[in-house]
N, C-alpha and C positions, 0 to 999 in steps of 0.2 A: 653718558659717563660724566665726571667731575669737571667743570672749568677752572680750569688754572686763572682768569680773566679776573675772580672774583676772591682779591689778598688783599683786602683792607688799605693801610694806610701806605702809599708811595714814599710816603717824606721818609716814615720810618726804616722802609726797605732801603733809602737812599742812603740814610743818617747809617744803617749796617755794612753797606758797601764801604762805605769811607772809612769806618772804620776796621773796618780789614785791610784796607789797604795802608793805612796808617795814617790816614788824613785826618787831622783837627778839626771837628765839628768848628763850622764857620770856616775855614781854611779852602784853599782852591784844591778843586776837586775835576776829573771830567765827566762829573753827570748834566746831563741837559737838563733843561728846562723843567720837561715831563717827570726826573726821577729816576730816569735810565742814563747809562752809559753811554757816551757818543760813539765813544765803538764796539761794542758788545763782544762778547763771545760767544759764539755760537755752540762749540760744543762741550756745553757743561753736561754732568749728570742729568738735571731732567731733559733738557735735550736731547739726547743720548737716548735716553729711555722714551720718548715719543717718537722720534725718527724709526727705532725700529718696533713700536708698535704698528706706525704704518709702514714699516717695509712687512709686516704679515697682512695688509690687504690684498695683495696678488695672490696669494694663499686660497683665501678666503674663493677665489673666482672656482678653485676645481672641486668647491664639497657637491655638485652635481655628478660629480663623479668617485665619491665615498658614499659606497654601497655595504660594505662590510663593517659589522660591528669596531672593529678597530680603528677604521679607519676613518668612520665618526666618531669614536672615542679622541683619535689623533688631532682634529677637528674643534672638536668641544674644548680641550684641554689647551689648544692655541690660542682660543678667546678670551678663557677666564684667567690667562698668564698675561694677555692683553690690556683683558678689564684690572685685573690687580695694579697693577703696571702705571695705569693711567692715576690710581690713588697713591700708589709711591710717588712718582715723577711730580706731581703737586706738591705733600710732605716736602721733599728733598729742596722744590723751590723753594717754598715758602722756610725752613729749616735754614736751609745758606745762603738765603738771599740773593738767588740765583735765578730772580725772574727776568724775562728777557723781550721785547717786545717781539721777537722774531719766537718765543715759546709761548705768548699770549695768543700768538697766530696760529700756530701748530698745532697746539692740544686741542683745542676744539676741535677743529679740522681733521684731526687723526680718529677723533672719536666717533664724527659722525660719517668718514669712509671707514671707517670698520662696521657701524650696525649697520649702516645702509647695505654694505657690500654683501653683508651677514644675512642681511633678511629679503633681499633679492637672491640673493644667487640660491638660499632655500626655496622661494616658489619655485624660479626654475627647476630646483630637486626635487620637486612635487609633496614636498615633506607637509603642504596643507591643503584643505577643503578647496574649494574654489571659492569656499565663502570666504578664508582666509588671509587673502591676497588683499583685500580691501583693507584689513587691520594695516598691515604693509606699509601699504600708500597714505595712511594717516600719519604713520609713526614717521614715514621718512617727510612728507610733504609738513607737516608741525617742526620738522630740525631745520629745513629750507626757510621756512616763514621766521622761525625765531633767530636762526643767524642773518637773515635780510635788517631783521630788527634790530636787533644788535648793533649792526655795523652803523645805523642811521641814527642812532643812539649815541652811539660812538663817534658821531660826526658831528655830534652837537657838543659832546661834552658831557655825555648822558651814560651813566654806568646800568644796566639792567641785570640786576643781580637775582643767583638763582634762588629759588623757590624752595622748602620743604619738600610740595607737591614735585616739583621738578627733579628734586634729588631720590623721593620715592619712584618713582616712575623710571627713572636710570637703572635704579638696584632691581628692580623690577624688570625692565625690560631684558638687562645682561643674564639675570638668571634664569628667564624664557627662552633667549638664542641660546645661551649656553644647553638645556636641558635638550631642545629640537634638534640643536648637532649632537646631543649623544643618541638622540633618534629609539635606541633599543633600550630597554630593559634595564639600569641600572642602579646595581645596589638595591637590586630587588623592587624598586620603583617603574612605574611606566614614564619612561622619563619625558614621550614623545606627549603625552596628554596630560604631564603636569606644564611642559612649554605652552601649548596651547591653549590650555589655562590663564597662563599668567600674562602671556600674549593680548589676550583680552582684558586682562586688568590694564597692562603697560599701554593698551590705549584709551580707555579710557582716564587713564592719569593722564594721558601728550593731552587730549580734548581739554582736560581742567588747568592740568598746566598752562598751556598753551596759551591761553584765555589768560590768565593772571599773569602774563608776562606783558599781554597786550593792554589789559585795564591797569595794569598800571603806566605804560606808557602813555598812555590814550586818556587817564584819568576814569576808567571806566568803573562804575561800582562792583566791587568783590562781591562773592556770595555772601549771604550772612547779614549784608550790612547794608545800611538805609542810607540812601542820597542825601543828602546834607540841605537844606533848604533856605534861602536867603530870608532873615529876619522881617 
């Protein structure tokens, strides 16, 4: 899904805040250092809208137990209210200037225990091959390695911004879990073997992805493009 992490310019988000509050560009303000508030508020709108996208991960644990057409219907249609959910709640920040370092922490976080939660608890449902459990474990082991990155990134002072490849691969992957929890037949579609279709795309995007999150941290050369060579 979308990072909230990745809003351009702080100063600006800063320079908004103050002015809503009515303060004098140049004038004392309570933002710290970093751009944020020293005392935040926690529950603004996107807040709001990510806390209960993961209050629907507990959800997520009984679709081993949606057997009946509706009841992965019920299923499927809780995720893609989720995944929407996760592109509003960014809008809204980035919209009223309502980013938050405790909502830089959260959305991710929300995102990657909903698909994780989503495409484990489907092996368990036996909704794939046994070849398909290995796609799984790449998709979920590439959001472990890239928020390890992140945070180390993050510790330097290092922003690691998302990718095209990374944002295809999202749309991608949510429209795969989505399609495998409606599991049956819909809208005239075989909904279970267009997921597992795009299952197989969405990991081969984490592999590329994945990779250009790392070469550029790492300096490593991109596809495409030739090493640079000292004169």
């Amino acid at each position: 899904m979308t990072e909230r992490g990745d809003v351009g310019d702080v100063a600006d988000i800063a320079r908004a805040r103050a002015a809503a509050q009515g303060v004098p560009e140049g004038g004392e303000s309570s933002e710290s250092a970093d751009g944020f508030p020293a005392h935040e508020e926690f529950w603004n709108w996107p807040n709001t809208i990510t806390v209960f996208r993961m209050a629907l991960v507990p959800a997520m644990l009984f679709i081993p137990f949606a057997e009946s057409k509706l009841a992965c219907q019920i299923f499927a249609w809780c995720f893609i209210v989720a995944a929407v959910s996760d592109v509003v709640d960014g809008w809204l920040a980035r919209r009223g200037a309502q980013i938050t370092r405790i909502g830089k922490l959260l959305d991710p976080l929300a995102d990657k225990l909903l698909v994780s939660t989503a495409l484990i608890m489907l092996v368990a449902a036996e909704r794939f091959e046994w070849w398909g459990a290995w796609m799984v474990v790449v998709i979920v082991g590439r959001e472990l390695a890239v928020t390890g990155l992140r945070g180390i990134a993050s510790s330097q002072g290092q922003i690691v911004a998302a990718s095209w490849v990374g944002k295809l691969k999202t749309l991608t992957q949510n429209v795969a879990i989505g399609s495998l929890l409606f599991h049956h037949t819909t809208l005239g579609l075989p909904a279970h073997e267009i997921g597992l279709t795009l299952l197989a795309l969405a990991t081969a995007l984490t592999l590329g992805s994945g990779y250009l999150y790392f070469a550029d941290y790492f300096g490593w050369p991109r596809p495409g493009t030739t090493p640079s060579s000292a004169p």
